[in-house]
DRENPABA-487918 format. One record per residue: residue in three letters; x, y, z of N, C-alpha, C, O, CB in turn. Coordinates in pm, whole numbers, plus 50000, padded with zeros to 5 digits. Glycine has a CB too. Layout:
BEGIN
ALAXYZXYZXYZXYZXYZ/...
REM end
This chain:
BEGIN
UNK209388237564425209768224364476209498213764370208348212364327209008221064607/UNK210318207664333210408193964229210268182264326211218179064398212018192064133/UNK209228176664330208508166364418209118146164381208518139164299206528169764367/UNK209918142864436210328128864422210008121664518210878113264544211558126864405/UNK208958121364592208138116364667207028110564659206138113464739207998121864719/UNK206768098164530205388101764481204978082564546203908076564541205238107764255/UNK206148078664593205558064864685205128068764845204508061264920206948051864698/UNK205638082764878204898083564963202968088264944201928083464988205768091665033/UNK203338100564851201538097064808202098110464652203168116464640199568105664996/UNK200988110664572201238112964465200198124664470199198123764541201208101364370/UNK200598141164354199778149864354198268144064302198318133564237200388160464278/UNK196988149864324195668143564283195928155164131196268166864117193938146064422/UNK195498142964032195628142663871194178152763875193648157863974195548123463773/UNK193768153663739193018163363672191758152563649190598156663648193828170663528/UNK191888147263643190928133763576189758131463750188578132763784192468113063522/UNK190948127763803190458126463967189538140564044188788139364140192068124564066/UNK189808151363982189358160864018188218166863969187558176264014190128166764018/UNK188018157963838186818160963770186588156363781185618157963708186428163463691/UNK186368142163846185468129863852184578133363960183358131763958186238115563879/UNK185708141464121185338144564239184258152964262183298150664335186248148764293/UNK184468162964195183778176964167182178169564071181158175264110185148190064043/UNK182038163864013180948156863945179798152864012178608156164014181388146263891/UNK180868141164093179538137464201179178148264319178318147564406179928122664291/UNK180008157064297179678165264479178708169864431177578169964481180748178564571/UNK179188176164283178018190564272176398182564242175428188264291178528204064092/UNK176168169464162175358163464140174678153264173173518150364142175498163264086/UNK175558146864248174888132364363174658136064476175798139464507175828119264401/UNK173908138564584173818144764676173288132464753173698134564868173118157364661/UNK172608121064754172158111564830173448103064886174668104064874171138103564749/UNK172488093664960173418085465014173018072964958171858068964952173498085865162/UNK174108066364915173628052864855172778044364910171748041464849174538045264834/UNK173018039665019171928032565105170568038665141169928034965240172498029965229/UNK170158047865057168928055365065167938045864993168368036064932169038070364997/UNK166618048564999165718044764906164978053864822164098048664753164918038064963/UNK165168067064813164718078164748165408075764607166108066364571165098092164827/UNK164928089264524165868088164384167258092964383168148089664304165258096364269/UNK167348104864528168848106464464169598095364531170748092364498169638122164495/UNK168768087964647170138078964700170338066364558171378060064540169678068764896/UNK169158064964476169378056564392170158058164283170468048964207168458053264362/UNK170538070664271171598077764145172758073564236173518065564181171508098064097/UNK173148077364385174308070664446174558060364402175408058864314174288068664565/UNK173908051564451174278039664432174458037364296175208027964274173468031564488/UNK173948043664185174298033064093175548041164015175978035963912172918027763989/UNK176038051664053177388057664050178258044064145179268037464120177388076164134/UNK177728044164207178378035164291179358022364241180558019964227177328030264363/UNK177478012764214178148003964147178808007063996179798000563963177297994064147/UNK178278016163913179648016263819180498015863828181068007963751179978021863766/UNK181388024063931182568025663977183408012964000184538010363959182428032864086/UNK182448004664086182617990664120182927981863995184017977563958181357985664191/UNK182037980863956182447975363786183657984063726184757978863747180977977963663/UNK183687992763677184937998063621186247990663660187027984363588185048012063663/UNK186297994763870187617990263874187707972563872188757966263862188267997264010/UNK186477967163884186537946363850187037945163722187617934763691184767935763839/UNK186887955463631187567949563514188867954463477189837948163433186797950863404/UNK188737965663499190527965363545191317954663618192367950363570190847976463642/UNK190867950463727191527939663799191127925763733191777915363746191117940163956/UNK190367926563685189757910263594188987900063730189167888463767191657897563506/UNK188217909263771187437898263879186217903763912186147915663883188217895064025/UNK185087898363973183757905263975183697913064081184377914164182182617896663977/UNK182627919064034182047934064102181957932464240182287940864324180507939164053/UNK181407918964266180927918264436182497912464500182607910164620179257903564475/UNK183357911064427184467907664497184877923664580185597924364679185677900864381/UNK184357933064525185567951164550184777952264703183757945364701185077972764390/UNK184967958764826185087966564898185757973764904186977971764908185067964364961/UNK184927990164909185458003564925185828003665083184958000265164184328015564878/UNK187308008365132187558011965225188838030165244189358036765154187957997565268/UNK188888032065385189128043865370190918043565325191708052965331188598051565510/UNK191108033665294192788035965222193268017765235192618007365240194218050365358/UNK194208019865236195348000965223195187998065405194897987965470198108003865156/UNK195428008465435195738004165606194477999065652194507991765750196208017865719/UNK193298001865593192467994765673192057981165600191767970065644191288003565708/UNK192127985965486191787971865426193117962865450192797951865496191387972865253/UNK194417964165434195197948865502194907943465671194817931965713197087951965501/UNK194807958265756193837951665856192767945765869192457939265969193557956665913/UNK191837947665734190507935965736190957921765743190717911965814189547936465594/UNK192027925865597192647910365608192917896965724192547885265733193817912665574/UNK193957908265819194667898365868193357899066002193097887666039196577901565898/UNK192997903566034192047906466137190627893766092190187885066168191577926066127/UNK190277896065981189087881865884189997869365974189617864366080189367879465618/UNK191427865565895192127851765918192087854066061191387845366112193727848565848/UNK192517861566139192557861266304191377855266373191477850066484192657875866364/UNK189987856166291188687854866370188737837066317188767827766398187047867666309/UNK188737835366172188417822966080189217814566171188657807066250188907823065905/UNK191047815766159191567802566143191607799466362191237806966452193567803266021/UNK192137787566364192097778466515193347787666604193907797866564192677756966488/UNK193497782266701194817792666780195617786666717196387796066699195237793366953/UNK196237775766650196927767766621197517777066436198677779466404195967751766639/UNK196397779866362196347789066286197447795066224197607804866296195797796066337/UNK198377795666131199637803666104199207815465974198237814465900200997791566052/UNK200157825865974200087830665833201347831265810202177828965898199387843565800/UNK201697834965672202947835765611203067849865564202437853265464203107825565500/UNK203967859765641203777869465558205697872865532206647869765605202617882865637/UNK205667879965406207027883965346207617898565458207087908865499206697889265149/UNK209137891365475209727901465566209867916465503210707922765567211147896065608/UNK209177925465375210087931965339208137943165296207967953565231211597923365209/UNK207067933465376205777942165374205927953165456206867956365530204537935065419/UNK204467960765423204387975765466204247972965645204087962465707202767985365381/UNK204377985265686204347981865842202877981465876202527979665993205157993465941/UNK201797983265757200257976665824200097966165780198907963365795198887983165796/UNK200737956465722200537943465726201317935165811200957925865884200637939265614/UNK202577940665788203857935565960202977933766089202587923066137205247952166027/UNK202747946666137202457950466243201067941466260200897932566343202457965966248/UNK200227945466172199067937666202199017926166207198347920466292198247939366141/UNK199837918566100200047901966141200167899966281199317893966346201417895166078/UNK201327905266335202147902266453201247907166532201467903766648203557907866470/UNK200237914366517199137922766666198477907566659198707899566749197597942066626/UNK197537903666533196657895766535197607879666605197467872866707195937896166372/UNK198567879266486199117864566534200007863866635199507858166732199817857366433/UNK201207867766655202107870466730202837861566679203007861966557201917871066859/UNK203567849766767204467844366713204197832966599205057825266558205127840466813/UNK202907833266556202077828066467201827830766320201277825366223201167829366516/UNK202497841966351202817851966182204617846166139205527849966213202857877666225/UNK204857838766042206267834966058206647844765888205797850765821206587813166071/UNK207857843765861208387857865811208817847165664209237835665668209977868365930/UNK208567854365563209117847765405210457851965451210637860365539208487855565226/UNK211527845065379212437856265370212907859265197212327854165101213817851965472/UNK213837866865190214497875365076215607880065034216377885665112214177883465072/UNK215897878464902216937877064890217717894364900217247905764902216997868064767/UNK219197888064903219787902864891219367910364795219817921664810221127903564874/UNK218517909164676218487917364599216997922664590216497930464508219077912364490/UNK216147912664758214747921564778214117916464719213317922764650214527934864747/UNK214147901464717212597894564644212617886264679213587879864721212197892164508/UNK211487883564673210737871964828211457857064765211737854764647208167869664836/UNK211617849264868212657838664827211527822964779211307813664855213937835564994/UNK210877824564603209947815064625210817801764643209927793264640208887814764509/UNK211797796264656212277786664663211847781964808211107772464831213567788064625/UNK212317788464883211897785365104210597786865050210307775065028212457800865285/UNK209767792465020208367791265006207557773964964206647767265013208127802864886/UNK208517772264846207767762464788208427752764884207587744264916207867760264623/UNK209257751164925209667744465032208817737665167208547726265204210457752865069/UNK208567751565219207817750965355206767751265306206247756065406207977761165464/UNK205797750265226204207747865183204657732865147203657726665183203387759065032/UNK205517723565100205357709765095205007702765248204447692065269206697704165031/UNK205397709965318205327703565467204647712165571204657708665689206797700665524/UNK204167721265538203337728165593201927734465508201667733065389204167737365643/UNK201317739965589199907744965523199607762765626198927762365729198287728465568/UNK199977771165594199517780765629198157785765604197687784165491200237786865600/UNK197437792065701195907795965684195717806265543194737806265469195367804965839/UNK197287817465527197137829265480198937828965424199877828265504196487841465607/UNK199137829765258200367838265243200327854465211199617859165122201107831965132/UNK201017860965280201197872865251202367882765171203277888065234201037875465348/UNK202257883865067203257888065002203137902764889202447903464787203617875264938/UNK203907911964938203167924164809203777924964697204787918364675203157940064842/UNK203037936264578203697929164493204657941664421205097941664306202627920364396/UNK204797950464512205727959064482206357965364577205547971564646205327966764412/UNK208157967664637208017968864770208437984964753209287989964680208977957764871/UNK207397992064863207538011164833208868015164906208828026364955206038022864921/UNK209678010264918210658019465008211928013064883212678022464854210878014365231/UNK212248001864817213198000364691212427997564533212907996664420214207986564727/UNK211167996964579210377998764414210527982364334210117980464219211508013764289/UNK211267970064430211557958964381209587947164307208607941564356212647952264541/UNK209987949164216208837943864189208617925664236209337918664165208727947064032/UNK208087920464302207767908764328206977902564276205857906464243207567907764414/UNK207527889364258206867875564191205917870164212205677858064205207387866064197/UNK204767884964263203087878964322202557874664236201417877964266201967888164377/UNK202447867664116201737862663989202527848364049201787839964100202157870863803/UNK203927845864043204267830064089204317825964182204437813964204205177824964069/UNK204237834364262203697832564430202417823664446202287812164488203227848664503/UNK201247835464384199987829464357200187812364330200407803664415199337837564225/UNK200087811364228200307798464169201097790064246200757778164239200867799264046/UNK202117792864322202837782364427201637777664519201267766064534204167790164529/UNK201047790364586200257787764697198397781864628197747773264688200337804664797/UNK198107785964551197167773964488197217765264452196137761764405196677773964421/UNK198327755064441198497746664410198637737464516198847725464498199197748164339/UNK198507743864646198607738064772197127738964804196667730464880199637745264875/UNK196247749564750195127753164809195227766564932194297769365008194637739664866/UNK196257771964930196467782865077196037796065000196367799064886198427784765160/UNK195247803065085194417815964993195837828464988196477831665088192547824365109/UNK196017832364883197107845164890196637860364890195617865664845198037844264761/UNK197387863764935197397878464941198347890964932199317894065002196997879765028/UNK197737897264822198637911364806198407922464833197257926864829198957914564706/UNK199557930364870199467944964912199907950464749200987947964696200707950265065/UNK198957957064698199657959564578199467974464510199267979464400199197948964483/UNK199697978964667199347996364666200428004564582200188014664516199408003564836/UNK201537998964595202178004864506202868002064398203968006764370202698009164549/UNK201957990764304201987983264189201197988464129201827992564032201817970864190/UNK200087991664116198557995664057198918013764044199248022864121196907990564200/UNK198678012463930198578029563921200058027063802199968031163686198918042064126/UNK201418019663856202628022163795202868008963699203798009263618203788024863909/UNK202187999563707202177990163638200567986763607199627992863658203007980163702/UNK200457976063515199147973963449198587965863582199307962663676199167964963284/UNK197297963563571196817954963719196057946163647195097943563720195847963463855/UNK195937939463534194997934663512195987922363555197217922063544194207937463381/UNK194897909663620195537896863666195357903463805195107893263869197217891763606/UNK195317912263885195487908863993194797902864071195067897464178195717915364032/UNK193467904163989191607901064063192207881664065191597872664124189397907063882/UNK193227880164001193067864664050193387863564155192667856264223193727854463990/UNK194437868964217194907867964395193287863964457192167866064409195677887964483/UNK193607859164549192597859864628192107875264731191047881164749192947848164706/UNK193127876664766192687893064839193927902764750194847897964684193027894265072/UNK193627917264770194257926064691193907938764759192707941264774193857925064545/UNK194747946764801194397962964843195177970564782196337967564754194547967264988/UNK194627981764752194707987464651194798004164788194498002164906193277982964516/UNK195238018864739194888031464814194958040164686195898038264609195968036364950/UNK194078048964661193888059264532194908072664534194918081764451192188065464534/UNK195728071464647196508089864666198078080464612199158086464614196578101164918/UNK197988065564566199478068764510199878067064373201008064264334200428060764574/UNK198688069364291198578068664180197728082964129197398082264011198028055464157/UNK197348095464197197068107664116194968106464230194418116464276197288103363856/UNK194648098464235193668102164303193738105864461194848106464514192878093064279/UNK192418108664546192338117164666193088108064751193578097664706190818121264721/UNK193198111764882193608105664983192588099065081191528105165095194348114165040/UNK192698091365127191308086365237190428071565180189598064265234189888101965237/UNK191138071665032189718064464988190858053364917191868055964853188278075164862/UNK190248039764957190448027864872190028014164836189028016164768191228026164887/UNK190228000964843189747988564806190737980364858191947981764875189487986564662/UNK189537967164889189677954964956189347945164828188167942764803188647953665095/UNK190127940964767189177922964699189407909864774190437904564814189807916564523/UNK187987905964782188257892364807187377885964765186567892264696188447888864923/UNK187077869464786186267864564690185087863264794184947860164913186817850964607/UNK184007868864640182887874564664181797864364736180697866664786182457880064536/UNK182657850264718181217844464781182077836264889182337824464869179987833364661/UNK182417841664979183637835965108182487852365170181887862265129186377836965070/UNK183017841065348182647854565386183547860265462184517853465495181477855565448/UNK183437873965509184217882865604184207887065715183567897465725184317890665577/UNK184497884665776184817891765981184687905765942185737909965893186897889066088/UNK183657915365947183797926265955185037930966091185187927466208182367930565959/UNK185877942765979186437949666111185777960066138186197963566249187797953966110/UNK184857968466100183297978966126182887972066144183017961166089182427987666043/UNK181837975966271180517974366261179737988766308180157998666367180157961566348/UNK178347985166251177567992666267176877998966150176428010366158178057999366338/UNK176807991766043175887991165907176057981465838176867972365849176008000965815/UNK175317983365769175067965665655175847974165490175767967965385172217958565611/UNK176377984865493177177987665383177977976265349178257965865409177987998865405/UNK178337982165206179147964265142178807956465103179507950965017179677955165199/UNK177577950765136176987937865162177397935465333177557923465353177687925265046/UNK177467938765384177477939065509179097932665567179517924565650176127931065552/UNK179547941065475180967931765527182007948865559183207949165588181907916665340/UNK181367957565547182037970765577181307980765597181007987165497182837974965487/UNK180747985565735180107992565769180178009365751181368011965730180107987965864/UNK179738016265751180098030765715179438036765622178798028365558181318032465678/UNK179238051365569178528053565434179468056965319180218066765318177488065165446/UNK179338047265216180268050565131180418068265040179638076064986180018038665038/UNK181908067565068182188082164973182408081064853183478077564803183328090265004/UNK181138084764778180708081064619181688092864544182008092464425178678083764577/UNK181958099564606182968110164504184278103864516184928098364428183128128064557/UNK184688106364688186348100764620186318085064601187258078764650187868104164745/UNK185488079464544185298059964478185588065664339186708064664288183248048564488/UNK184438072364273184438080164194185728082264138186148074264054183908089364238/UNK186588094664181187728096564195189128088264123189868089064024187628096064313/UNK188858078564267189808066764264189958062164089190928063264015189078053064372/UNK188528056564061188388046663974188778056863823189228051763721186708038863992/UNK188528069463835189008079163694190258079163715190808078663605188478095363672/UNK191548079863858192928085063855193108072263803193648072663692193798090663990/UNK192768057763855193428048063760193258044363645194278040763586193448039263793/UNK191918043563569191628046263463192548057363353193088051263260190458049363494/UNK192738069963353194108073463334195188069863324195898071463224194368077863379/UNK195568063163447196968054463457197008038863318197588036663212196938046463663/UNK196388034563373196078025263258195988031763121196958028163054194778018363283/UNK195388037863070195538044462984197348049762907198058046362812194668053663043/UNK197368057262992198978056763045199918044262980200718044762887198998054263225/UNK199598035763044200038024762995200208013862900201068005762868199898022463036/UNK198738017862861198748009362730199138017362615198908014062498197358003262698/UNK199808028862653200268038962546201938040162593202658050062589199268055862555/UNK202278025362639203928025662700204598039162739205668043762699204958019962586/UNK203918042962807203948058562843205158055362965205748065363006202138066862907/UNK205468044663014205798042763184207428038563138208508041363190204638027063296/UNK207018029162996208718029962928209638037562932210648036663002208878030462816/UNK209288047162841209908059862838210488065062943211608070162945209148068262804/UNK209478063463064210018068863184211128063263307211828067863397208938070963238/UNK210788050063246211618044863299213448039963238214438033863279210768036063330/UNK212878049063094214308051963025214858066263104216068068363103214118054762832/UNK214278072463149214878086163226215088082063340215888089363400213998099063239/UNK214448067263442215378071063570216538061363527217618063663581214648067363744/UNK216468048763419217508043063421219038052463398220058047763448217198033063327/UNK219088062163342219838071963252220038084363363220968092163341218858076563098/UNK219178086663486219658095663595219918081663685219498085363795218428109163661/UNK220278070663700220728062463771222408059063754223198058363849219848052163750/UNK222768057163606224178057463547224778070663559225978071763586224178053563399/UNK223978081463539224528091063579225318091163722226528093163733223618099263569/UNK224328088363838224298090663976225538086963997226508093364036223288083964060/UNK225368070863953226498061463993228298066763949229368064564007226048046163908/UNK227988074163826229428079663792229728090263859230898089163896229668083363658/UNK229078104063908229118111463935229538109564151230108117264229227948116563852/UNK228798093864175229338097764323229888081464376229288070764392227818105864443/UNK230568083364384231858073164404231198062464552230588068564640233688085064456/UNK231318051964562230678048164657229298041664707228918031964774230818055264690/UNK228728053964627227168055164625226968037564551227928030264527226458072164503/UNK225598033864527225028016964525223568022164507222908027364597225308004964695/UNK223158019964385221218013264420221047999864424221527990264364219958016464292/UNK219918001964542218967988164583218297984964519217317990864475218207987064676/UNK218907967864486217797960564378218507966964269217677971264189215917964564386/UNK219397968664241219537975864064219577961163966219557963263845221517987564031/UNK219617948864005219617939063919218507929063912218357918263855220667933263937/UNK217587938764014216037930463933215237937063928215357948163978215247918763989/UNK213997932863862212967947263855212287951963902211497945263969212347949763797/UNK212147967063895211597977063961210487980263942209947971663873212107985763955/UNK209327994563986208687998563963209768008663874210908010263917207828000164060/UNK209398014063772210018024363691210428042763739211078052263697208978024063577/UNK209528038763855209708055963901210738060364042211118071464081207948062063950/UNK211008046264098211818044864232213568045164198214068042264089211338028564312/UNK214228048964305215238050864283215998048864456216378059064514215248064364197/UNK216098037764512216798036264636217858034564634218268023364604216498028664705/UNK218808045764669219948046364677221058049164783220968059564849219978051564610/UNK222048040964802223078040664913224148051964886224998051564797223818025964921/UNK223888065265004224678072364976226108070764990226438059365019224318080265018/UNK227058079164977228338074964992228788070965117227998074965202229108083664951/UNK229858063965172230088062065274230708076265405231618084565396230878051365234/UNK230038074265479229718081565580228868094265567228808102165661230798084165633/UNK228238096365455226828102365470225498096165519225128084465511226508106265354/UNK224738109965587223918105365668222478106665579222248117265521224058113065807/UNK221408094065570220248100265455219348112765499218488116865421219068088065418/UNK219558118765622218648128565681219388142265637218718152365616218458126565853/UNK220768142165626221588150365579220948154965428220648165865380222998143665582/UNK220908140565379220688145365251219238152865231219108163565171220838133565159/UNK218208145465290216968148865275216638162365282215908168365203216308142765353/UNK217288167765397217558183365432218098192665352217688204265349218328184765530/UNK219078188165280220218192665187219618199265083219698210165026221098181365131/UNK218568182165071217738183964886216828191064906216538197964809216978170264794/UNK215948192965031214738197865055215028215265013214378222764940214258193765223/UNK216378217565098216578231065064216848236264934216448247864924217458234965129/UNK217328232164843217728231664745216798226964601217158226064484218678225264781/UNK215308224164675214168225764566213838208764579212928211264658214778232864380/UNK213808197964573213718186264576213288186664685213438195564769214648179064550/UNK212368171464699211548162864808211968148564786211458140764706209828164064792/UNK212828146464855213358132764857212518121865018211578124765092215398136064873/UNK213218112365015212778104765122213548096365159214458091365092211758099365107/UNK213238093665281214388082665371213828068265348214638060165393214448085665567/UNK212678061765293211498053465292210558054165333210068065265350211528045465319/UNK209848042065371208378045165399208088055965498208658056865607207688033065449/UNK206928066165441206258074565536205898073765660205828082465747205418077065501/UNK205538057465664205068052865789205978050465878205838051366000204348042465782/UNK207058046765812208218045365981208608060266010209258062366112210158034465956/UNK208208072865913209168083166003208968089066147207878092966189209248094965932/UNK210068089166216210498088666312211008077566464211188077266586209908095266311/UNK211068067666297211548056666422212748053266362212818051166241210538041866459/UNK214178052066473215418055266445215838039566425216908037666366216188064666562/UNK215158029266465215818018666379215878015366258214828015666194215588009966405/UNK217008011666197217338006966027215498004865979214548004466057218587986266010/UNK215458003865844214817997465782215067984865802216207980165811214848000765679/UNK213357974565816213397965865822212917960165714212137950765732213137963965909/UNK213227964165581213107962265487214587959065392214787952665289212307971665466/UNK215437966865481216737965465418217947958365520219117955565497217157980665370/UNK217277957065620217787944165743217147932865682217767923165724217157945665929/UNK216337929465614215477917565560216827911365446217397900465441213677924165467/UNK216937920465386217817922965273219357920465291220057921665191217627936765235/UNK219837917665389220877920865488221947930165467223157927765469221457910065518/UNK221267942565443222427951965481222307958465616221187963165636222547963265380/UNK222977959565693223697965465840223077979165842222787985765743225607966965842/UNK222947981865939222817992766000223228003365989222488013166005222957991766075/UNK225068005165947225608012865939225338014965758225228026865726226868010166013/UNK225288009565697224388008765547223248013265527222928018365420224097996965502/UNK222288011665652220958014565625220628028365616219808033665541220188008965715/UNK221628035165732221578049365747221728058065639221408069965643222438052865828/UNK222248051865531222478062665415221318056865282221718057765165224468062365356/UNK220388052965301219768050265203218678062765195217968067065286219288035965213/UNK218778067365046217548080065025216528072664888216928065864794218518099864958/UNK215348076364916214498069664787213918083964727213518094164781213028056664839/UNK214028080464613213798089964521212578085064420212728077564323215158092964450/UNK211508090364460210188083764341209678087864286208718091964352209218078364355/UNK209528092164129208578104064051207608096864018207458084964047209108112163918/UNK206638106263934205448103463935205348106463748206148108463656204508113164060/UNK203858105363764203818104263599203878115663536203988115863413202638098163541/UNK203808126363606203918138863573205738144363600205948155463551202698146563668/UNK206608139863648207928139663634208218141963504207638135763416208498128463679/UNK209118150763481209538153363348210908145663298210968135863374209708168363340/UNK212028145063211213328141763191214318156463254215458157363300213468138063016/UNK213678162163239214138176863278214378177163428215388181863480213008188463239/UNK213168170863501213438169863679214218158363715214618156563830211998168063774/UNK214478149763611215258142863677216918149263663217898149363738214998128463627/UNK216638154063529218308160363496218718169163579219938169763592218558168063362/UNK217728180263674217728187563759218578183163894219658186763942216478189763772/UNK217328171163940217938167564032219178154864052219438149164158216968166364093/UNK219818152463921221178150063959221838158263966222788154864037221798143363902/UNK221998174563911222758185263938222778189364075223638196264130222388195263862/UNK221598183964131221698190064277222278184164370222898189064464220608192464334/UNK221948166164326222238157164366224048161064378224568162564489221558146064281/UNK224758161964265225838164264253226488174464337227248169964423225908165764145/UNK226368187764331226158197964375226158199464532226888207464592225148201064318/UNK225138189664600225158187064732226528178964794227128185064882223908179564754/UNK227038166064757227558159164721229008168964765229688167564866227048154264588/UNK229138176064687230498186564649230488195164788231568194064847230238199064482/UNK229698201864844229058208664943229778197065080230878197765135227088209464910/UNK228898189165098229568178865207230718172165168231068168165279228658167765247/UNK231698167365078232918164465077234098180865105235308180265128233018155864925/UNK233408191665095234248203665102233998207165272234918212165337233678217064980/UNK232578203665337232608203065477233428195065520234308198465599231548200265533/UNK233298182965475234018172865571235198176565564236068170765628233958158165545/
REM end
């Protein structure tokens, strides 16, 4: 199986696995101990902590470890739910993950009002800078890479719109980090981060916010954190986390992600000649380098395809992991305004850093191949 699924979560790297295996076999305390080995925890701990603050360019006591993105954007909006008055608004972008959607709208309800975006999937800062002259939201919410078309967003000028008003911002930037550089992000005011979509474990990730503000725990029942996240921290997969991105970065400052993103541009021109009809999302602004959302031909179905490719050695995807099995359009590509009858044929295709030029050349043959298969059914 040739795996193009790597925004839903990514294989755990070599780096991550030796980091994991390190602390199991040799840290055995619990950080919040007062003995010696809980004191080797902890200060694995805080290294880790430091490592990833300077990657992000912000201090140590800003990081909370949590068990992935979903809980930490629920800290988020759940913190502003307790802080701001009933009166209270947030701003979040129509085209976020469904745990920041959903959770806005649990916490606020009709109090969460929607960015919108353009057809080509990027948050519209113009209505933004707009509605912050005459309004003041408690919270903007905006991510800075969207996982189901890979459209990279203008969370660096976002920021700066909304400080300049004074309104605290926030990014989901789970699937920015790992595929792009992150340094700058520690300026946002909040930032979540999950370690399984960039080569580390699953379960384990980070919250930033600023370190001397305080937080509405959503745990309770320990003073972990500084008492702003209850639970006992998992010093291996932190551990983990902080070596798979470390790598990645690495990665990067060795324009390693270029290159790669010269192989999907080059299986994208391909695609487009080879199937008549067919359209990628967002193809005229920028991407994450490894995504590939594409509108199949007209009157193919994307579950057809998924099935098609699955059999045929490929792992493709319909979008986010988290909506599967709910039969309405993407509301990511209703944001976007394409129809329904449009939405149905969109397949995302996402490699990882371990993707070769070879798997992508693969899977346009199959791509093709399939293609030939259903125009000879129909």
């Amino acid at each position: 199986m040739i795996y193009f699924d790597h925004n839903a979560t990514a294989p755990v790297m070599r780096e991550a696995r030796e980091a994991w295996l390190h602390v199991t076999e040799h840290l055995d305390g619990n950080p919040s101990s007062m003995h010696r080995a809980g004191s080797r925890a902890a200060v694995a701990l805080a290294t880790a902590r430091e490592k990833l603050a300077a990657l992000l360019g912000c201090h140590p006591l800003d990081l909370i470890w949590t068990s992935g993105a979903t809980e930490a954007n629920n800290m988020v909006l759940h913190h502003f739910a307790r802080k701001l008055g009933a009166a209270g608004e947030v701003w979040v972008s129509a085209i976020e993950h469904p745990c920041v959607d959903d959770s806005s709208k649990h916490y606020f309800g009709k109090r969460a009002k929607t960015i919108p975006v353009t057809r080509d999937g990027v948050v519209d800062l113009d209505w933004l800078t707009a509605e912050l002259a005459d309004a003041r939201p408690g919270l903007v919410a905006i991510m800075a890479a969207n996982n189901e078309t890979g459209v990279i967003q203008p969370w660096r000028e976002a920021m700066a719109i909304c400080h300049s008003y004074k309104v605290p911002f926030f990014t989901d930037a789970v699937q920015f980090i790992g595929k792009m550089p992150c340094k700058g992000l520690g300026d946002c005011d909040y930032v979540s981060g999950a370690a399984h979509k960039f080569g580390g474990p699953r379960g384990v990730g980070f919250l930033k916010i600023p370190h001397r503000s305080q937080l509405t725990p959503l745990l309770h029942g320990g003073k972990q954190e500084g008492g702003r996240r209850a639970g006992t921290e998992n010093v291996a997969t932190i551990a983990a986390l902080v070596a798979a991105l470390e790598a990645r970065e690495r990665q990067m400052a060795r324009n390693e992600h270029l290159l790669r993103k010269l192989w999907r541009d080059n299986f994208e021109a391909q695609f487009l000649r080879a199937l008549p009809g067919a359209s990628i999302i967002g193809q005229n602004v920028p991407r994450l380098w490894n995504t590939v959302s594409a509108l199949m031909p007209e009157g193919d179905r994307k579950l057809q395809w998924v099935i098609r490719l699955d059999k045929a050695g490929f792992a493709v995807s319909t979008g986010s992991a988290c909506t599967t099995g709910k039969e309405e359009p993407s509301h990511v590509l209703s944001a976007m305004g394409y129809k329904s009858a449009h939405a149905v044929r969109a397949v995302r295709m996402s490699a990882g850093w371990e993707t070769t030029e070879a798997d992508w050349d693969a899977l346009l043959k199959a791509v093709v191949k399939v293609h030939a298969e259903m125009q000879h059914k129909g």
